[in-house]
VODREN-687344 format. One record per residue: residue number from 0; x, y, z of N, C-alpha, C in turn; residue in one letter. Coordinates in pm, whole numbers. Layout:
<recs>
[NUM [X Y Z] [X Y Z] [X Y Z] A]
...
</recs>
This chain:
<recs>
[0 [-3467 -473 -4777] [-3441 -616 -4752] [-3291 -643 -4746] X]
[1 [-3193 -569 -4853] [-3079 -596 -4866] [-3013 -519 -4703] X]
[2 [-3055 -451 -4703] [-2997 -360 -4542] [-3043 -484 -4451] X]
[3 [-3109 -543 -4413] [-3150 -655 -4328] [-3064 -765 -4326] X]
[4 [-3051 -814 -4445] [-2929 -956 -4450] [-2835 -901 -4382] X]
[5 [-2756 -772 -4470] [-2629 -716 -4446] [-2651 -713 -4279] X]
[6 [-2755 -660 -4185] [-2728 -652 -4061] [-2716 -795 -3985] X]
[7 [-2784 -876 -4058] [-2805 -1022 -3988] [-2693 -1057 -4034] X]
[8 [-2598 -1059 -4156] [-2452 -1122 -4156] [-2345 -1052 -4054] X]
[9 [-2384 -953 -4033] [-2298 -870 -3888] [-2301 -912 -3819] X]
[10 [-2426 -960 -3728] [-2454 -1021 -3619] [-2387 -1186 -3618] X]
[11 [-2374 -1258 -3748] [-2362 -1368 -3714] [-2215 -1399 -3725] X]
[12 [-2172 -1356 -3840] [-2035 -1327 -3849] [-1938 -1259 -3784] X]
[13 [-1971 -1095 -3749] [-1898 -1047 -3706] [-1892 -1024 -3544] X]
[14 [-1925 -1100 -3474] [-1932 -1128 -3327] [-1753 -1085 -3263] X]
[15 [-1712 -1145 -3355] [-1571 -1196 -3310] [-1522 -1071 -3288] X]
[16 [-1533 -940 -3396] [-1525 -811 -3383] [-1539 -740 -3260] X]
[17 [-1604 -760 -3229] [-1722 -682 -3124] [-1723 -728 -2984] X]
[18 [-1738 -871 -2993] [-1676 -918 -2869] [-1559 -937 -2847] X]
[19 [-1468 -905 -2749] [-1340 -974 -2754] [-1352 -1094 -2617] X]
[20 [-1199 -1185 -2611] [-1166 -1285 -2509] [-1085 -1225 -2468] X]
[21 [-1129 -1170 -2302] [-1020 -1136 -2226] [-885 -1175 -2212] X]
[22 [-908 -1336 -2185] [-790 -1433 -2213] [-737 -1424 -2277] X]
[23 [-734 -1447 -2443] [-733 -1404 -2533] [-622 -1282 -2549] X]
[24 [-689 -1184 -2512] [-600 -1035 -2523] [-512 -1069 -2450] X]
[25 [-491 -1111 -2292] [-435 -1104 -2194] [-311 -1168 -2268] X]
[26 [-311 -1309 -2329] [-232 -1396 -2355] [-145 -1345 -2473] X]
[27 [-189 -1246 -2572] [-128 -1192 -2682] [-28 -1129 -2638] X]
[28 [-71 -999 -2536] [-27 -908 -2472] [107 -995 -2397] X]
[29 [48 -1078 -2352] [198 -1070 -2256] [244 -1181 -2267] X]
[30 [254 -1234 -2424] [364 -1299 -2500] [442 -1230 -2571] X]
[31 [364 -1039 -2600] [439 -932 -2647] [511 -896 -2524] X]
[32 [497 -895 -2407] [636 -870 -2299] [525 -764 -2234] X]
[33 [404 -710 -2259] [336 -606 -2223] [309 -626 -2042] X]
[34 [367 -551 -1973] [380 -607 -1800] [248 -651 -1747] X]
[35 [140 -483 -1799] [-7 -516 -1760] [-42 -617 -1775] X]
[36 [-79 -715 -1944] [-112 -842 -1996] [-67 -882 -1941] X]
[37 [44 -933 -1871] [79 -1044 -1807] [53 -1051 -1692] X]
[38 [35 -934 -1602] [-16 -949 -1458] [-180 -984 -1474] X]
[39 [-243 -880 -1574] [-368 -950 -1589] [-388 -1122 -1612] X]
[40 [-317 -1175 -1704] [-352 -1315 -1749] [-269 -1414 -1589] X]
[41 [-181 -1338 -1511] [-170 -1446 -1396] [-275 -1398 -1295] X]
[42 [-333 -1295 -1293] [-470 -1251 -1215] [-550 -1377 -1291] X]
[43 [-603 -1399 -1398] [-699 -1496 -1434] [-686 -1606 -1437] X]
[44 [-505 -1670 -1412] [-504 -1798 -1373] [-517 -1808 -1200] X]
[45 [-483 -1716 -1130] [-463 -1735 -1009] [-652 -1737 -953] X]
[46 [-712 -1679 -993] [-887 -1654 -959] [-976 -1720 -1028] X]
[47 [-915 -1804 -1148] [-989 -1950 -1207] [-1054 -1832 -1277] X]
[48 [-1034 -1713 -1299] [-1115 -1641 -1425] [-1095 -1631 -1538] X]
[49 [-1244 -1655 -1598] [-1171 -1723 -1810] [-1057 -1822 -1815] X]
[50 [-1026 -1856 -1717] [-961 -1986 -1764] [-968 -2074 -1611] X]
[51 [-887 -2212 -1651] [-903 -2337 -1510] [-782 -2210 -1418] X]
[52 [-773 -2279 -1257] [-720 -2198 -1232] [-634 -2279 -1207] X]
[53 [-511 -2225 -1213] [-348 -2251 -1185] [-259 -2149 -1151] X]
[54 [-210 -2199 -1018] [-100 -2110 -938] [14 -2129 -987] X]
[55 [27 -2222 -1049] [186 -2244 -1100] [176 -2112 -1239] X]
[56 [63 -2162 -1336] [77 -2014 -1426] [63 -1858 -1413] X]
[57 [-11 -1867 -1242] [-33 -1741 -1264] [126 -1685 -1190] X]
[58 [170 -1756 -1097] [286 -1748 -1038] [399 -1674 -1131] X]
[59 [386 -1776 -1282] [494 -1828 -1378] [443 -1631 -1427] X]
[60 [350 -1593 -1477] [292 -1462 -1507] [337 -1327 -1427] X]
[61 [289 -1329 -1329] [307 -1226 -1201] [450 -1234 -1195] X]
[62 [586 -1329 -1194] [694 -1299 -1204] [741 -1256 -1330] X]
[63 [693 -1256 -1403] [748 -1159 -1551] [714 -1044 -1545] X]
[64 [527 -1016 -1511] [526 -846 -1460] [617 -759 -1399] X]
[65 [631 -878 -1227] [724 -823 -1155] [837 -766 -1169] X]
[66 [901 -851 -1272] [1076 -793 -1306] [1017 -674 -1377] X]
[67 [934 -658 -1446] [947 -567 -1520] [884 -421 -1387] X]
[68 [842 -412 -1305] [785 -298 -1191] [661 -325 -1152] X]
[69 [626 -430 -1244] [483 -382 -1240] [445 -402 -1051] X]
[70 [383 -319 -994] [392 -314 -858] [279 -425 -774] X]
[71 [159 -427 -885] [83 -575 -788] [51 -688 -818] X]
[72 [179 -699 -932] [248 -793 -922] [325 -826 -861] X]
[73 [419 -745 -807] [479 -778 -670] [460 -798 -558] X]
[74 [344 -758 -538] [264 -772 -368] [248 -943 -440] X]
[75 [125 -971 -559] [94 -1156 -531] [191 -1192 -561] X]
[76 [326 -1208 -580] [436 -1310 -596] [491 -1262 -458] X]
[77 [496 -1201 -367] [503 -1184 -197] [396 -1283 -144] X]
[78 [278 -1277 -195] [137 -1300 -151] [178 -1450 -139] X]
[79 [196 -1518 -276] [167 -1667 -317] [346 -1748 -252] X]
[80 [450 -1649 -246] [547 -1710 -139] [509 -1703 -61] X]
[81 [378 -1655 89] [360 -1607 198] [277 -1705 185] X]
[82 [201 -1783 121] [127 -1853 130] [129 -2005 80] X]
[83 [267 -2034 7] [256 -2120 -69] [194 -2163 -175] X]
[84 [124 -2083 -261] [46 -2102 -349] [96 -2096 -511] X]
[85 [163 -2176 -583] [213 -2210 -637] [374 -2245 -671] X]
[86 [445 -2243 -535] [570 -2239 -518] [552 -2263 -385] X]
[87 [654 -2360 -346] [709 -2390 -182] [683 -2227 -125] X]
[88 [600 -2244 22] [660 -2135 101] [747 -2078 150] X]
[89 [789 -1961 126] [926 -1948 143] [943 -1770 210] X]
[90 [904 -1761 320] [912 -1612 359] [988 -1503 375] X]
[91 [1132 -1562 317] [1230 -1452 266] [1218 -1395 142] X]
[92 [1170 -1496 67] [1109 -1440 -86] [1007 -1331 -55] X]
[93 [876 -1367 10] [788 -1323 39] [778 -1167 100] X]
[94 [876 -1163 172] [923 -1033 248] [1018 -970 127] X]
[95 [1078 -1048 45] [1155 -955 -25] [1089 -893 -146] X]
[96 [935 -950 -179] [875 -930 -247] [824 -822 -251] X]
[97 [733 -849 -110] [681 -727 -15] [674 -576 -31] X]
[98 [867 -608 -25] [930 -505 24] [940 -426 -104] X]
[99 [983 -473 -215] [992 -449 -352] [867 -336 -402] X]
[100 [787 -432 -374] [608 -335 -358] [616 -234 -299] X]
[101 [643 -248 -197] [579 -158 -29] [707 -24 -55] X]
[102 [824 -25 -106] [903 96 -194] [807 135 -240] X]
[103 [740 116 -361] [699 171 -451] [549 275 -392] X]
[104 [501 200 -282] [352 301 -195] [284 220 -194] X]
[105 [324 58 -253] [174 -22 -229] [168 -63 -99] X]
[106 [49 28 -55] [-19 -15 104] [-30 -197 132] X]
[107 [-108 -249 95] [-153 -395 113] [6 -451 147] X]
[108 [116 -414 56] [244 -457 62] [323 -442 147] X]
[109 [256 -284 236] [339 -231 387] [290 -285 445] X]
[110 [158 -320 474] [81 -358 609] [172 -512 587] X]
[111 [160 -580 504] [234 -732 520] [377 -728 564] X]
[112 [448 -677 497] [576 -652 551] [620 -577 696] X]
[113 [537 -486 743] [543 -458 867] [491 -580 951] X]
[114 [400 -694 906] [376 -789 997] [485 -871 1009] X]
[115 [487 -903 938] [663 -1020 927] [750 -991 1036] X]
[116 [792 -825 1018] [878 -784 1082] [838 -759 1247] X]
[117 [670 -852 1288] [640 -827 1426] [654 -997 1408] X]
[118 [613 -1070 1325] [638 -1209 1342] [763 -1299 1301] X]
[119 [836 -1238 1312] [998 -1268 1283] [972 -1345 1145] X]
[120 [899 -1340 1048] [832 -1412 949] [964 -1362 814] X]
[121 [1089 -1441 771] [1178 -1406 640] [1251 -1245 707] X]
[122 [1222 -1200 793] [1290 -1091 835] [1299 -1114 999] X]
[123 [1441 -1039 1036] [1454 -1017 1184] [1349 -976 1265] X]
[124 [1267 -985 1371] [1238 -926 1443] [1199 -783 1502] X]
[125 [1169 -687 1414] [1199 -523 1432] [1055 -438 1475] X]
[126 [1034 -441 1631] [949 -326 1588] [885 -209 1508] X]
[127 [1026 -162 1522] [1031 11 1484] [1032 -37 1355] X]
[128 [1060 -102 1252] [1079 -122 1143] [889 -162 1123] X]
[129 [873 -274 1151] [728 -273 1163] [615 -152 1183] X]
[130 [654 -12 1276] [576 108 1284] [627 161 1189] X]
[131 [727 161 1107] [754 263 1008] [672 226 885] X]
[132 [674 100 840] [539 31 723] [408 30 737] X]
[133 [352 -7 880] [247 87 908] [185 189 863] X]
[134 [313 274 954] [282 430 930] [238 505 800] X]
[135 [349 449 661] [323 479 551] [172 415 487] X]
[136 [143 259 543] [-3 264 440] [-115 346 536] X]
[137 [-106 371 686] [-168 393 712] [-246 520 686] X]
[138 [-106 611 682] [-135 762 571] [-206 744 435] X]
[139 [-220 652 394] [-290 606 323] [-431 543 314] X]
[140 [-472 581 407] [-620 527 501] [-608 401 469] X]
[141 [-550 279 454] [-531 147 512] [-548 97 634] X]
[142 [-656 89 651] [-765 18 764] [-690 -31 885] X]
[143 [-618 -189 801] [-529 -269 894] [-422 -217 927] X]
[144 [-372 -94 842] [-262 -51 936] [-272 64 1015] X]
[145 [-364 102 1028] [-440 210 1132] [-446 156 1275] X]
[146 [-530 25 1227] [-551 -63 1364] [-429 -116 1442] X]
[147 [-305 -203 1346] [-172 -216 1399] [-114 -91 1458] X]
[148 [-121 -18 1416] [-53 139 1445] [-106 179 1628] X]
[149 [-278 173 1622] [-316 167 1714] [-298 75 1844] X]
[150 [-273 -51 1788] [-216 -156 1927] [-78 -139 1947] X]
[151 [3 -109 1880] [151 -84 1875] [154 16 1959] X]
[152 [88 135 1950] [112 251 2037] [52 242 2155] X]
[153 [-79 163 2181] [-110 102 2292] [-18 19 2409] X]
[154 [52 -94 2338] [131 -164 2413] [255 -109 2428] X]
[155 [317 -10 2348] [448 49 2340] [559 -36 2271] X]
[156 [524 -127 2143] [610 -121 2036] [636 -58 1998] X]
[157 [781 -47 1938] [802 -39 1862] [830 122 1863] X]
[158 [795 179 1966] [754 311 1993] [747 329 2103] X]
[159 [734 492 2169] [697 490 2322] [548 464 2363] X]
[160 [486 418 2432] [338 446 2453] [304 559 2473] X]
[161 [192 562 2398] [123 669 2381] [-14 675 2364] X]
[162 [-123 660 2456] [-244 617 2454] [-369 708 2380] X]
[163 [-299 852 2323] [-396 913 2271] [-295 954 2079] X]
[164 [-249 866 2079] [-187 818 1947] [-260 673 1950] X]
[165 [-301 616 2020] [-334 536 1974] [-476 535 1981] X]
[166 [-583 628 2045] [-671 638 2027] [-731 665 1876] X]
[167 [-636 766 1835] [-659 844 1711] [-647 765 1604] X]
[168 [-555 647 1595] [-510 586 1487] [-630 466 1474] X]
[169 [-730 411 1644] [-797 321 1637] [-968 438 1578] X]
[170 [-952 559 1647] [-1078 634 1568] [-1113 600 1425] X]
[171 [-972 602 1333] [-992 635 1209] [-987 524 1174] X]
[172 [-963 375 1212] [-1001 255 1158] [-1180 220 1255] X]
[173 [-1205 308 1324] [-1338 258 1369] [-1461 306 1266] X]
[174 [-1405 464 1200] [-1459 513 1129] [-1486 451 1004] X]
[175 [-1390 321 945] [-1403 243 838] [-1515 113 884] X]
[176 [-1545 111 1004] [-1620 16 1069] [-1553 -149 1078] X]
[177 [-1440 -133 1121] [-1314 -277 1133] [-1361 -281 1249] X]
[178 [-1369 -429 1221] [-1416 -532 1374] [-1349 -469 1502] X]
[179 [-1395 -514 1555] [-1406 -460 1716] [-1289 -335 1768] X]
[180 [-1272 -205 1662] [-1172 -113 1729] [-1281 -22 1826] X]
[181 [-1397 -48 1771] [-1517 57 1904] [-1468 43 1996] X]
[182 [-1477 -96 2007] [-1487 -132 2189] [-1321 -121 2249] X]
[183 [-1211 -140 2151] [-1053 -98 2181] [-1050 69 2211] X]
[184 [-1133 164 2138] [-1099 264 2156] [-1193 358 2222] X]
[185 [-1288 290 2261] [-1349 326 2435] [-1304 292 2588] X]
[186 [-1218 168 2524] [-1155 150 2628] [-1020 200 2691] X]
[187 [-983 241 2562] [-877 350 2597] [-909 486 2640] X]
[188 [-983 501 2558] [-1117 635 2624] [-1109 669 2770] X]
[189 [-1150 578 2816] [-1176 564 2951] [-1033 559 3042] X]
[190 [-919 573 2993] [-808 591 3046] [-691 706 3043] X]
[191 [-829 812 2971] [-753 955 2937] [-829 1009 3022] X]
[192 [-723 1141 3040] [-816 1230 3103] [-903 1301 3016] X]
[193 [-1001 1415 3007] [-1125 1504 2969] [-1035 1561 2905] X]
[194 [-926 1606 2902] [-820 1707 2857] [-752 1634 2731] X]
[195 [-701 1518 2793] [-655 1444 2705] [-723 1388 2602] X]
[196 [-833 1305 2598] [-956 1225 2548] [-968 1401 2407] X]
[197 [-972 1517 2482] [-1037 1621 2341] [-905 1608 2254] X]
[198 [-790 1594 2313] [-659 1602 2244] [-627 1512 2176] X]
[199 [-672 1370 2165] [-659 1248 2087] [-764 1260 1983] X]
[200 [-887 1315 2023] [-1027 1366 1912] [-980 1454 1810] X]
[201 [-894 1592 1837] [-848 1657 1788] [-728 1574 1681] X]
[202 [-642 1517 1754] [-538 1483 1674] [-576 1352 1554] X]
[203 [-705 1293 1581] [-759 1190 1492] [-810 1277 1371] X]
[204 [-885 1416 1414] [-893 1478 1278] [-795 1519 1206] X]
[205 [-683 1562 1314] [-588 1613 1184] [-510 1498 1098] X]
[206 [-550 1402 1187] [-461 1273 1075] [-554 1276 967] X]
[207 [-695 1220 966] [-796 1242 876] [-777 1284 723] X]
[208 [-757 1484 800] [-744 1566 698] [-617 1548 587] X]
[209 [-523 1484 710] [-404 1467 584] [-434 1368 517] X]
[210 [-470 1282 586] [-494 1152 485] [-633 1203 378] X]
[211 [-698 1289 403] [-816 1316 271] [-759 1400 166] X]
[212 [-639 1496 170] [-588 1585 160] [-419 1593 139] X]
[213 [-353 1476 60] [-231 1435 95] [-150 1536 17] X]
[214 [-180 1566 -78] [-87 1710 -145] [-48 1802 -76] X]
[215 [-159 1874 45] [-126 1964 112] [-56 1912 258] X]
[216 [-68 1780 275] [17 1778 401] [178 1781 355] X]
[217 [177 1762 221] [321 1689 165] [404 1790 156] X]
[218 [304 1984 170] [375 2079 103] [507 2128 196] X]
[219 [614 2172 169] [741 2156 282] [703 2319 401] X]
[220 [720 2323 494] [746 2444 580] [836 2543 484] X]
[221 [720 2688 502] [820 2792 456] [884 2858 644] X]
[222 [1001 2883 594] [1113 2900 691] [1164 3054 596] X]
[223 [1181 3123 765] [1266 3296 681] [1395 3215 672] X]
[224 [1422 3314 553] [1573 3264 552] [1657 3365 655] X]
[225 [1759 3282 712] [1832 3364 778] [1926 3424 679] X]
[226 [1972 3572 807] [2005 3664 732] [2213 3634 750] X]
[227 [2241 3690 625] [2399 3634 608] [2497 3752 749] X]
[228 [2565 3756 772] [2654 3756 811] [2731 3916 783] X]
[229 [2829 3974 793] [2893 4092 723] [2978 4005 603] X]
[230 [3074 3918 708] [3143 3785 605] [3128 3756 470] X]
[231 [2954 3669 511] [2944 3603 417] [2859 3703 315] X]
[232 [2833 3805 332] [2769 3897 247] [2946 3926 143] X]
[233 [3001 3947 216] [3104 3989 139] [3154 3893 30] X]
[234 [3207 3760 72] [3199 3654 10] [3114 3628 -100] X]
[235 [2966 3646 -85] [2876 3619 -203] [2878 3754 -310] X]
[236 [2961 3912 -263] [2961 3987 -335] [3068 3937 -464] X]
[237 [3155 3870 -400] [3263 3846 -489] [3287 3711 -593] X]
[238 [3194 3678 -539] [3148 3526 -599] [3055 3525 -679] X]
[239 [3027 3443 -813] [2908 3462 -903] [2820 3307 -825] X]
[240 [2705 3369 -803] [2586 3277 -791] [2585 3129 -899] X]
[241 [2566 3015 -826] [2512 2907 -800] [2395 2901 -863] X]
[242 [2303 2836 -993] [2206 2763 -978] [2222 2684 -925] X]
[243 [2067 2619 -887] [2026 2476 -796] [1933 2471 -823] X]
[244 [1932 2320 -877] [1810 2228 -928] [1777 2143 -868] X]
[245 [1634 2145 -818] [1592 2085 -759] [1477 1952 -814] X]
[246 [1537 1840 -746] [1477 1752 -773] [1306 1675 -767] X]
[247 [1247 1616 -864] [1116 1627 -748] [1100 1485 -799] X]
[248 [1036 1424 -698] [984 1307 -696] [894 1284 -699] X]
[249 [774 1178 -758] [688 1163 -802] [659 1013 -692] X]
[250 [541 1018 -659] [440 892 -578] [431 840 -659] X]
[251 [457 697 -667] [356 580 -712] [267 539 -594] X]
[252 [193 513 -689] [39 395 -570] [28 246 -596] X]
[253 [-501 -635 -689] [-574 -707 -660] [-589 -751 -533] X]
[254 [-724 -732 -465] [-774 -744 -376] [-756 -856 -289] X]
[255 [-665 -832 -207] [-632 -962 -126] [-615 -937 -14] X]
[256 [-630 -1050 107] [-619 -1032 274] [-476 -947 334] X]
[257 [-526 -931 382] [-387 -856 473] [-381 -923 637] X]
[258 [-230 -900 676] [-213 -951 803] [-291 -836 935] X]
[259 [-325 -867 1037] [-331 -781 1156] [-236 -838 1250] X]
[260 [-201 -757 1400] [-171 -762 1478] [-312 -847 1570] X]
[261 [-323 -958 1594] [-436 -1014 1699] [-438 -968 1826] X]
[262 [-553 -884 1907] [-583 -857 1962] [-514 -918 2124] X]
[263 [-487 -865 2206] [-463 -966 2360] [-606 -1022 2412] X]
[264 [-614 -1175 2398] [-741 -1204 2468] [-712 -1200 2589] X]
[265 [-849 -1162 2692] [-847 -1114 2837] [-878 -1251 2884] X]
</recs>
């Protein structure tokens, strides 16, 4: 009987234990300066989750992450200047936000910032600057920038045209099943030759593989070393060897819309 109370005073009492308030944590945390807690608790003001929702707090949140790296926090304080959502719109912020992110590997953050830079949007005007942000989320199997990648090389932004680069780049966003690249990349289809058309098939897998497989595309070319000289053999006899240290760098990597390139209506 006594084991019974004792479990029923657990249950009634000790809830508080056992359950926690997200909010709650979130708000402890990142009044301790903790970056995560604070991007989390402006994630829950910005999505009305566990709490009312407010853009001004989650805004006020996501910029404390931000200074500190936290990286998606930097894409929504890009996001909510790009949109106005708790602060005047303001698309130099927005792009500089972006950009802040889109350093670090966050895809969602390249594909936006490469749009800007096709919609003169807080940045100049830049194609090629636009295919280069692309390019990086797209290596990243990022859908929308597969598909930009693909109309860019279609129309010849930004780049030279190249119709079986852009087949390949619209394959691998058709393969994610994104609105209408089927019918974009049959129609390019139909403007290769038999020769060409296997050579864009081919080159869509090898993008694929790197993108399933990014360690091994990353690994550098082994190259013979060339051979020294009479000279410089002599030179290195008389000379004591050089260490060299080599440096290595390390990749960094909430669900929100991304820009496209809109289609040419016929």
């Amino acid at each position: 009987m006594k084991k019974v109370l004792l479990a029923l005073m657990i249950i009634l009492f000790g809830t508080s234990a056992v359950f926690c308030d997200p909010f709650e944590d979130a708000l402890k945390g990142a009044g301790e300066g903790d970056a995560a807690a604070q991007y989390n608790l402006g994630l829950m003001y910005s999505l009305g989750s566990e709490v009312g929702q407010d853009y001004k707090e989650a805004f006020f949140w996501f910029e404390k992450a931000a200074a500190q790296g936290k990286v998606d926090a930097q894409y929504n304080l890009g996001l909510m200047y790009d949109q106005g959502k708790g602060v005047p719109q303001d698309y130099q912020q927005a792009a500089n936000w972006y950009e802040k992110a889109a350093r670090q590997g966050f895809d969602k953050a390249q594909v936006n910032l490469g749009t800007m830079y096709i919609e003169n949007q807080g940045v100049p005007r830049d194609y090629q600057q636009a295919v280069n942000w692309f390019e990086k989320a797209a290596e990243q199997g990022n859908a929308y920038a597969q598909y930009n990648l693909g109309m860019m090389y279609g129309q010849g932004k930004g780049v030279a045209p190249d119709l079986k680069q852009a087949y390949a780049w619209l394959s691998l966003t058709a393969a994610q099943e994104y609105e209408k690249t089927s019918e974009l990349k049959d129609i390019i289809a139909g403007k290769l030759t038999p020769q060409q058309l296997t050579e864009a098939q081919a080159l869509a897998a090898k993008k694929q593989y790197q993108i399933d497989h990014p360690s091994e595309s990353q690994k550098p070319e082994v190259t013979e070393p060339q051979k020294p000289t009479v000279s410089e053999s002599k030179k290195k006899a008389s000379s004591k060897p050089k260490k060299q240290t080599a440096s290595k760098s390390k990749k960094k990597t909430s669900s929100k819309s991304q820009k496209k390139i809109p289609a040419k209506k016929k």
